[in-house]
C-alpha positions as CSV (number, residue, x, y, z in Angstrom):
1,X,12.6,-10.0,-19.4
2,X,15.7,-9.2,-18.0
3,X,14.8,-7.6,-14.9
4,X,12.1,-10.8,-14.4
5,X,15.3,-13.3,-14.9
6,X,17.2,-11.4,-12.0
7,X,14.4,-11.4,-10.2
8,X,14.1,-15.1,-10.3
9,X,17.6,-16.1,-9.8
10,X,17.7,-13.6,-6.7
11,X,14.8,-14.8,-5.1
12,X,15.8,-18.3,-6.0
13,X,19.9,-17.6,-3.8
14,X,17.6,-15.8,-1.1
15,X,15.4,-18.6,-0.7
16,X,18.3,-21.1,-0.4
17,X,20.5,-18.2,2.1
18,X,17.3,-17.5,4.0
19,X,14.4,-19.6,4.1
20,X,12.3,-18.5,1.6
21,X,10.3,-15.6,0.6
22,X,7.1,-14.9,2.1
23,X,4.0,-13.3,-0.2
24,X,2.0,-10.4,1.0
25,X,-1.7,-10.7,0.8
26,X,-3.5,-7.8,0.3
27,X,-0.7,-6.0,-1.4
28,X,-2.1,-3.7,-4.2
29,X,-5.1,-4.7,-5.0
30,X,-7.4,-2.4,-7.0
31,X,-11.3,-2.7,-8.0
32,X,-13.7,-1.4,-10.8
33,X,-16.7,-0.7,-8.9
34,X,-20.0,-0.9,-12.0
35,X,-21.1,2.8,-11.8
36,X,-17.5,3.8,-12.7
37,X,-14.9,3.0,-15.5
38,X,-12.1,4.1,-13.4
39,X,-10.3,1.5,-10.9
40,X,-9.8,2.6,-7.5
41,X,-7.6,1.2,-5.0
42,X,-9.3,-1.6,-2.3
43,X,-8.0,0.7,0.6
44,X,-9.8,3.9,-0.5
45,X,-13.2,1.7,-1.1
46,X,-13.3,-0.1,2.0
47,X,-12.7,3.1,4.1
48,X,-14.1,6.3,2.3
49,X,-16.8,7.9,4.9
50,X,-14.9,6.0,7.9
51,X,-14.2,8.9,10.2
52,X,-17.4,10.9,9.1
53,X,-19.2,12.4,6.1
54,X,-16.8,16.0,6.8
55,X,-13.6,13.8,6.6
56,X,-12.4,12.8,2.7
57,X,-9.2,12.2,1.3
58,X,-7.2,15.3,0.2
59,X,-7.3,15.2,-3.2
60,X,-4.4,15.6,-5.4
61,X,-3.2,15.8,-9.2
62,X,0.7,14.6,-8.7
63,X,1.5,11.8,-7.2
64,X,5.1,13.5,-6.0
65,X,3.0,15.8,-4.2
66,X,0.6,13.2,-2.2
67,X,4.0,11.4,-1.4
68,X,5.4,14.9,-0.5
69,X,2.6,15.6,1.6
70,X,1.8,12.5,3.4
71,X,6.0,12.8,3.9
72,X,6.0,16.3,5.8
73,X,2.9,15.0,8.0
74,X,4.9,12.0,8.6
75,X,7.8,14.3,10.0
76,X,6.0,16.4,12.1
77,X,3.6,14.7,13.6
78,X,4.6,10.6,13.5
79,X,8.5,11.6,13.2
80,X,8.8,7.9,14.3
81,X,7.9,6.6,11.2
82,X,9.8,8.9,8.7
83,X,13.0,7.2,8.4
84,X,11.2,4.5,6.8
85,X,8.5,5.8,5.1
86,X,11.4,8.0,3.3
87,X,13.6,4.9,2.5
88,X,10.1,3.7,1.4
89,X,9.8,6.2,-1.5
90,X,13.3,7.0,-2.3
91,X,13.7,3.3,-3.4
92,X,10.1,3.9,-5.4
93,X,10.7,1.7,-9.0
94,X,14.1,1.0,-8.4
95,X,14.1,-1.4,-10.8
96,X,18.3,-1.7,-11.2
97,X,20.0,-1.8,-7.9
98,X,19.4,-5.2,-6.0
99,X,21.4,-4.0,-3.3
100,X,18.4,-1.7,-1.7
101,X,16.0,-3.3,0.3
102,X,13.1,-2.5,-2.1
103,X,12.8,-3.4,-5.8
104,X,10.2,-3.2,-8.1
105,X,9.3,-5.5,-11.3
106,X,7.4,-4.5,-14.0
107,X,5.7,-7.4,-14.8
108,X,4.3,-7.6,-18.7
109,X,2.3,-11.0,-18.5
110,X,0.0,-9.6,-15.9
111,X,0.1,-11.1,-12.0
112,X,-1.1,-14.5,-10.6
113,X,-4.3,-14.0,-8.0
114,X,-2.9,-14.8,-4.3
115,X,-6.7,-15.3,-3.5
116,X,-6.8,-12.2,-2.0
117,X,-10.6,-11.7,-1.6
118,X,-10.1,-14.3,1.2
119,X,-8.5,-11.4,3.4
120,X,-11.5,-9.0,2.4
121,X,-13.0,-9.2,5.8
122,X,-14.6,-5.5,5.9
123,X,-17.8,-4.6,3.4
124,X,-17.4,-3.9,0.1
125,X,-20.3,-1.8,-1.1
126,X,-22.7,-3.9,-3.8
127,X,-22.0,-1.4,-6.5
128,X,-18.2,-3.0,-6.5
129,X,-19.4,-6.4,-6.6
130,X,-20.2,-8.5,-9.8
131,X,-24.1,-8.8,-10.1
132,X,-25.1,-11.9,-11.0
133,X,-23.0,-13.8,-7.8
134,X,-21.9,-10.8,-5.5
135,X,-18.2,-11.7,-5.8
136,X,-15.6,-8.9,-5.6
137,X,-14.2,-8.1,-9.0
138,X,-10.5,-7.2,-7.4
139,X,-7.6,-7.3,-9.5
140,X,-3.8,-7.6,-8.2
141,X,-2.3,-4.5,-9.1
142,X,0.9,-5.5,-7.1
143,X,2.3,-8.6,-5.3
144,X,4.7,-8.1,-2.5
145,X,7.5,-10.5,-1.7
146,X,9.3,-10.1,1.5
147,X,12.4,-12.0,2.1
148,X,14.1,-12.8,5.6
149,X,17.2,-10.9,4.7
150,X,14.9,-7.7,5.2
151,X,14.7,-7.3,0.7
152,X,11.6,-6.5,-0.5
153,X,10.6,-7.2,-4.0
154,X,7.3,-5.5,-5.7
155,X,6.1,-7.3,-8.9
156,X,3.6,-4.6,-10.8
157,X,1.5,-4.7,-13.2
158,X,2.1,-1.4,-15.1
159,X,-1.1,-1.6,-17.4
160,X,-2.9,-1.6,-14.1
161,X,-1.2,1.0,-11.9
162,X,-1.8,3.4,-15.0
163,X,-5.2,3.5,-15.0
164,X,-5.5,5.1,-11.3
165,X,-5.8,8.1,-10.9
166,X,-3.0,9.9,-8.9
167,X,-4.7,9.7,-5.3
168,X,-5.5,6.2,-5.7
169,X,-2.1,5.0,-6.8
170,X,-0.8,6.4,-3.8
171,X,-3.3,5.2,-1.5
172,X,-2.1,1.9,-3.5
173,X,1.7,3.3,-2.6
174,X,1.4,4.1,0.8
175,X,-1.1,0.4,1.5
176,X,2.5,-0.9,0.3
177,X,4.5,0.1,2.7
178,X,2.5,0.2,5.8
179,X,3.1,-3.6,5.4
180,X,6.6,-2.9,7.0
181,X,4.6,-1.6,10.4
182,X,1.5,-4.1,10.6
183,X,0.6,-7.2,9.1
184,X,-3.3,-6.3,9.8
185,X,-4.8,-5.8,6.6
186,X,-7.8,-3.6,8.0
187,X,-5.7,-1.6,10.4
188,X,-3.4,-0.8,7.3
189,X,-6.2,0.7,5.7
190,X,-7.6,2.7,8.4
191,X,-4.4,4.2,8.3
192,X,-3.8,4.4,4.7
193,X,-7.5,6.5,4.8
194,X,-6.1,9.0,8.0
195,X,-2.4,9.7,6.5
196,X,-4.9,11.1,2.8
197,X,-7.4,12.7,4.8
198,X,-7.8,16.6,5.9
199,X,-8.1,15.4,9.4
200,X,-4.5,14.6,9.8
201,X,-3.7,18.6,8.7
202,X,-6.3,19.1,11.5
203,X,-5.1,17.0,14.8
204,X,-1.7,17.8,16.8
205,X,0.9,14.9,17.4
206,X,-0.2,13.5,19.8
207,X,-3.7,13.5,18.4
208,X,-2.2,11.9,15.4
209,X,-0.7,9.1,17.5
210,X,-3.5,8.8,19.7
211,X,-6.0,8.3,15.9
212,X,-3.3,5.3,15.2
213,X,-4.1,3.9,18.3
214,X,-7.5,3.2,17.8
215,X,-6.7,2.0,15.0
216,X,-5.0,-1.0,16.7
217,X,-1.4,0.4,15.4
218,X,1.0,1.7,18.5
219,X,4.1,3.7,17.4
220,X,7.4,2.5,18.1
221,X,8.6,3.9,21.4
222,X,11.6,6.7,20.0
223,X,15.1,6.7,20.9
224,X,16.7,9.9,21.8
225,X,19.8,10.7,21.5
């Protein structure tokens, strides 16, 4: 309650300081696919067999570990996105300080739809989909708020994120913060799918850069010193 009432009142002074906040579609959204109990994370459904039948995601017991992997590939072969992929997860369920740019809210009421399904552009397999009208049964997981002062606020529903297993909380992680590079839903995923996979172990740097590419993502051009 009292993380929820700071939230408010901050959002409320940013909005007046900075033209208001600006929700995220897409942000966090799992699904129960009907031959499964378990929920899975949107991003993993939409792209599992996208670069081939040899290429899955590595899989993973500890989420520290996916983070720590997906952080090292970062480094070495996209170094232009670790400074803020690291700031991404150091700041992970910082729920206290409001002074970092990113803060998360666990949210005990459960989270509002943002009518996300209407960003849902790629196929979702029929086994996903409710059976007597073929609607996706997606669930909001987590809603992003993004302010103009650059703050980023991540309301969660922790009954939710619990029930995913450790690969697809970070694919539900990492979906999170590629919203800081691209506001393409699809791309984000295609991306999201190539940063788990063994094929990024596989490729060189530029190789790695050149995969983004065709996913419609071009990295920022470096700066050297």
């Amino acid at each position: 309650m009292k993380n929820s009432f700071l939230l408010a009142m901050t959002l409320l002074f940013s909005t007046s300081l900075w033209a208001g906040p600006r929700v995220t579609g897409n942000g966090g959204d799992v699904i129960r696919c009907f031959d499964s109990e378990k929920l899975f994370s949107l991003d993993y459904i939409l792209t599992v067999g996208l670069l081939g039948k040899d290429i899955a995601p590595v899989k993973v017991n500890n989420l520290n570990l996916s983070l720590a992997r997906i952080s090292n590939l970062i480094k070495n072969k996209l170094p232009e996105l670790s400074p803020s992929f690291e700031k991404f997860i150091y700041d992970y369920k910082n729920q206290q300080d409001f002074s970092k740019k990113y803060i998360w809210i666990q949210t005990k009421e459960g989270l509002d739809e943002i009518s996300d399904e209407n960003f849902v552009q790629d196929p979702v397999p029929t086994t996903c989909r409710r059976y007597l009208n073929g609607t996706v049964a997606i669930s909001q997981a987590v809603v992003r708020t993004e302010l103009k002062n650059g703050k980023v606020y991540f309301e969660y529903d922790a009954s939710l994120l619990n029930r995913l297993s450790k690969l697809q909380l970070s694919f539900v992680l990492v979906h999170e913060w590629l919203w800081d590079l691209s506001s393409s839903a699809s791309n984000n995923r295609k991306i999201n799918f190539f940063l788990h996979s063994n094929l990024i172990d596989q490729v060189s740097a530029s190789e790695a850069s050149a995969q983004l590419a065709q996913f419609g993502f071009i990295l920022p051009r470096r700066i050297l010193p």
